[in-house]
C-alpha positions in Angstrom: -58.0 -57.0 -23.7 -55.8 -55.7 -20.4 -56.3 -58.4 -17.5 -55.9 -55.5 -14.3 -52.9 -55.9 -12.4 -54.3 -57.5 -9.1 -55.9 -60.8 -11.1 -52.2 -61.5 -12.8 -50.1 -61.4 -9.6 -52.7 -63.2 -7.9 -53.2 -65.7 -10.6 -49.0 -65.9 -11.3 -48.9 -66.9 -7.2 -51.6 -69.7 -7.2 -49.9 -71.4 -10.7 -46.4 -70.9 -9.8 -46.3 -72.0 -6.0 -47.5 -75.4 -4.3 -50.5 -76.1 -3.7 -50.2 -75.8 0.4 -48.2 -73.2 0.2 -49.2 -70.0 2.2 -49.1 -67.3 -0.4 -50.9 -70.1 -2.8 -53.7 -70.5 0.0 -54.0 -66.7 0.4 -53.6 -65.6 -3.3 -56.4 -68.3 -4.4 -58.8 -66.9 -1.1 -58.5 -62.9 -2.9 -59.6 -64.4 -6.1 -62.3 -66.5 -5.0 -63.2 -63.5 -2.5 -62.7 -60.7 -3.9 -65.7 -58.6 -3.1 -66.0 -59.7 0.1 -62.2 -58.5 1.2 -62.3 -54.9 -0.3 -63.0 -52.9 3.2 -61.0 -56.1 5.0 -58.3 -55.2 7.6 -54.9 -56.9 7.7 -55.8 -59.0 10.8 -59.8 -59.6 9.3 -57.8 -61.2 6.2 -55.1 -63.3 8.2 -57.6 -64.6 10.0 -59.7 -65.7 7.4 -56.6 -66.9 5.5 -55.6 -69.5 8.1 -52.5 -67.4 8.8 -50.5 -64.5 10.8 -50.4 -60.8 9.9 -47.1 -61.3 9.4 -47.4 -63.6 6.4 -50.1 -61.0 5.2 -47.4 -58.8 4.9 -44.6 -61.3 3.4 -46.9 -62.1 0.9 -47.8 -58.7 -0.3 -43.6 -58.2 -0.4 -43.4 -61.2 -2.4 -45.9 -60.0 -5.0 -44.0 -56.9 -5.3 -45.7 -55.0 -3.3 -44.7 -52.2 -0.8 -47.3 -53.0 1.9 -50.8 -54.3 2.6 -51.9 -50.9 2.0 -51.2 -51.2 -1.6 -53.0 -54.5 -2.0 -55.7 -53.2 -0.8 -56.0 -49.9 -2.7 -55.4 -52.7 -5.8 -58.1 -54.9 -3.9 -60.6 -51.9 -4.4 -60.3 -50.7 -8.2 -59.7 -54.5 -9.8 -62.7 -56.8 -10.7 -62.2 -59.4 -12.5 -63.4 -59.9 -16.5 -63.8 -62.1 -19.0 -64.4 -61.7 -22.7 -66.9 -63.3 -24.8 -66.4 -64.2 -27.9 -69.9 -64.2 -28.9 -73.1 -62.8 -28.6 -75.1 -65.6 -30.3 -77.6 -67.5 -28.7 -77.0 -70.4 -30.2 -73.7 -72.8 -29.1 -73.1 -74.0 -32.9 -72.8 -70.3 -34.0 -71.2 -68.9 -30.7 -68.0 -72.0 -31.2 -67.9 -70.9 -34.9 -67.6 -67.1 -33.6 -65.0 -67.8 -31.7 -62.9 -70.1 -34.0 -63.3 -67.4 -36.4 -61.4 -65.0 -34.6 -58.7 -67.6 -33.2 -58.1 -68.2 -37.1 -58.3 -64.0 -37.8 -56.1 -63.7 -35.5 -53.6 -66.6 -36.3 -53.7 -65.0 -40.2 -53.2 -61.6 -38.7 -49.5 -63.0 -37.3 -48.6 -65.1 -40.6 -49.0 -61.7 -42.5 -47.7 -59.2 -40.2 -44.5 -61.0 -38.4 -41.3 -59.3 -39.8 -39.1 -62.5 -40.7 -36.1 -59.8 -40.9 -36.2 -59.3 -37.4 -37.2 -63.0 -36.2 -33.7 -63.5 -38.5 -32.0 -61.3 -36.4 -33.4 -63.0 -33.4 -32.7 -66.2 -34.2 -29.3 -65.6 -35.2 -28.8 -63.8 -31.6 -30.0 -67.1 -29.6 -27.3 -69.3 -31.9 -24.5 -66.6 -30.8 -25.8 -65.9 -26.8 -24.8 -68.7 -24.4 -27.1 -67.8 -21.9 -30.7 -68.0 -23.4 -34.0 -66.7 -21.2 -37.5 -67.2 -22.6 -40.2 -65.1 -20.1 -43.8 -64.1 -20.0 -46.7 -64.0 -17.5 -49.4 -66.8 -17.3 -50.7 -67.5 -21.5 -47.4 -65.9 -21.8 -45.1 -67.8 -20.2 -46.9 -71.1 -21.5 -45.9 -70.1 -24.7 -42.3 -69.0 -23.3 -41.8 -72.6 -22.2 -43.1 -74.1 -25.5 -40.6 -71.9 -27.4 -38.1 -73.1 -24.6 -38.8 -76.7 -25.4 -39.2 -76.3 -28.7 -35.3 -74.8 -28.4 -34.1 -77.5 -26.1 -35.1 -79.9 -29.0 -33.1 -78.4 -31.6 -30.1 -78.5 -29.2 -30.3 -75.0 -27.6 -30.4 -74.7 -24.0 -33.3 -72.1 -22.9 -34.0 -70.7 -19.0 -37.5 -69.8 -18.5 -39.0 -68.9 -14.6 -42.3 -69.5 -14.3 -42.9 -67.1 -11.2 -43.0 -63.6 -12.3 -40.7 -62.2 -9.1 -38.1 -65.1 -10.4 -38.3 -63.4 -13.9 -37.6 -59.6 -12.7 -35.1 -61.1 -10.3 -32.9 -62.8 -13.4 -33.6 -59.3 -15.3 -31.9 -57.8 -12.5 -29.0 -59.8 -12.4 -28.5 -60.4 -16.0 -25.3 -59.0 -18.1 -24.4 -58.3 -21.4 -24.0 -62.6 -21.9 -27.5 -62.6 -21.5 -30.4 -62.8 -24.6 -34.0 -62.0 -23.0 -36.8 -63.0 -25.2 -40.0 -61.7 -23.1 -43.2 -62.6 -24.9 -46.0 -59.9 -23.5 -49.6 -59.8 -25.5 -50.8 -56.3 -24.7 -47.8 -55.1 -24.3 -47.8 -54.3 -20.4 -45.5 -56.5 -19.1 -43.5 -54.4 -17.0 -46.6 -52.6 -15.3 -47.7 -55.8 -13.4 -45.1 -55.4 -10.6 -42.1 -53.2 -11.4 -40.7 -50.5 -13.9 -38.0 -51.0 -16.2 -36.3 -48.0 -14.6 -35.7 -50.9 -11.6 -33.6 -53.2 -13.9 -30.0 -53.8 -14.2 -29.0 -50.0 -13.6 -24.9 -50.8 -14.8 -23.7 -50.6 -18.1 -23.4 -54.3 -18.4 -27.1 -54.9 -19.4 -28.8 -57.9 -21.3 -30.0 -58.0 -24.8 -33.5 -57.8 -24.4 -35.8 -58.9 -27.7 -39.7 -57.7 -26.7 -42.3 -59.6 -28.9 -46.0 -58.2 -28.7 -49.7 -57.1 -30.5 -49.5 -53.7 -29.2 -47.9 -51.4 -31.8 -47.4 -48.2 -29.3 -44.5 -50.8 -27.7 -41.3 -49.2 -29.3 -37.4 -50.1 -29.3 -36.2 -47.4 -26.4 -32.6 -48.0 -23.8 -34.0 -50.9 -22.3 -35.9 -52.9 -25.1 -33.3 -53.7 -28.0 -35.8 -55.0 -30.4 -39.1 -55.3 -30.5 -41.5 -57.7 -32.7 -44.7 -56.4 -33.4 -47.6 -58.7 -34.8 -50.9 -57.1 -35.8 -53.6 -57.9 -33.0 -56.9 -57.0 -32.1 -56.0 -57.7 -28.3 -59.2 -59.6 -27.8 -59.3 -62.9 -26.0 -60.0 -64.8 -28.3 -56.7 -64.2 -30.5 -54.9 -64.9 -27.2 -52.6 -67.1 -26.8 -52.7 -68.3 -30.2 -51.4 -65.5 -31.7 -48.3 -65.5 -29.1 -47.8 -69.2 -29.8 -47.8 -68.9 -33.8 -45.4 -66.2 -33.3 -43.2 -68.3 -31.2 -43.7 -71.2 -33.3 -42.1 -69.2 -36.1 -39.7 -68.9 -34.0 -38.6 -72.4 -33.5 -39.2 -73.1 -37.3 -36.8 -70.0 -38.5 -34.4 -71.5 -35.7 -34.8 -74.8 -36.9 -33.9 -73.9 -40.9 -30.9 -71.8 -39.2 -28.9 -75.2 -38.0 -30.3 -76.9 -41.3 -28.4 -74.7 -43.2 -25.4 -74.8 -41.3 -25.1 -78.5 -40.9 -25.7 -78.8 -45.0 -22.7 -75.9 -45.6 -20.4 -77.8 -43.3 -21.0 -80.8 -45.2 -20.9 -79.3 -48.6 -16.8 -77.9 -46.9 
């Protein structure tokens, strides 16, 4: 399950900006137009968008993108897909497929989650000071549940909803930061920009990756990374993100049991 590239930027502008905002106005017209704008000229599509060329052009920069150009090349090879979690006819049997898989997939994360590593992780937020939690759309829902879920327990957590916010703080973070990105399939980076692009000093953050796709490996850039078996299909997502992050919060939660109970027992 790989949502194209196109459909996330567009869908991270219309949930991250106001409602009247320009880029929200023009990001939520691509999606509800899509096949109507794929031979449409920069002018055609301001026009039609309420707005200047120039904020055409502002938006596509904003996105991440080098020019109109590229939004429309991206414009011509996306369209947009949903999967079904059932082929039944019948709606008792098509909600019980589907629940099915949700709970598959939920089992699939109990069994497979390495607690050695979500150890490791958890003892890395109690020793960073500066705590980021990112994702994209499902993602970053369950990025700002875990950052709640943190917050509660006494830890303070950064998430940015926007994705251009997100590569912007991976940019400037250092070697205070801990970056926990939480990416389902595993293609977090292709959206907008290349982990080549990010923090290019020596000074670089700790960056923990947590995903269902086992090709993902630890490499210069990712520090760790927590696999959980998945068979990327929609139906196991977000649930299977949010259990792992749940575990998360739980492990995290034991971790200052245990030390409140040892400084007691001093």
């Amino acid at each position: 399950m790989f949502y194209g590239k196109l459909p996330i930027l567009l869908l991270a502008e219309v949930s991250s900006q106001s409602m009247n905002s320009t880029n929200s106005q023009i990001a939520a017209y691509l999606l509800e137009h899509l096949d109507e704008v794929r031979n449409t000229s920069i002018k055609e599509l301001a026009r039609k968008c309420f707005v200047s060329p120039s904020s055409i052009s502002r938006f596509c920069r904003d996105m991440g993108l080098n020019d109109f150009a590229e939004l429309r090349e991206l414009i011509a090879e996306t369209d947009l897909k949903f999967e079904v979690g059932s082929q039944a006819e019948d709606s008792e049997k098509q909600k019980k497929d589907y629940v099915d898989q949700v709970l598959e997939g939920i089992s699939r994360v109990g069994n497979s989650l390495d607690m050695v590593q979500v150890e490791k992780l958890v003892n890395d937020i109690h020793m960073h000071k500066k705590v980021s939690v990112f994702g994209l759309l499902k993602a970053e829902t369950v990025a700002m549940n875990l950052q709640t879920d943190l917050q509660m327990l006494g830890k303070q957590v950064n998430s940015k909803v926007h994705f251009s916010q997100q590569i912007e703080y991976l940019e400037q973070a250092d070697e205070e930061d801990l970056i926990i990105i939480f990416s389902y399939t595993g293609i977090y980076f292709d959206y907008e920009y290349s982990q080549n692009r990010i923090h290019p000093n020596i000074k670089r953050p700790k960056i923990y990756f947590i995903t269902g796709n086992p090709y993902v490996k630890k490499n210069a850039f990712l520090n760790e990374v927590i696999h959980f078996s998945s068979r990327q299909n929609q139906p196991s997502h977000p649930y299977q993100l949010q259990v792992a992050a749940d575990i998360i919060a739980q492990a995290y939660a034991h971790y200052r049991l245990k030390q409140f109970q040892d400084k007691k027992e001093i």
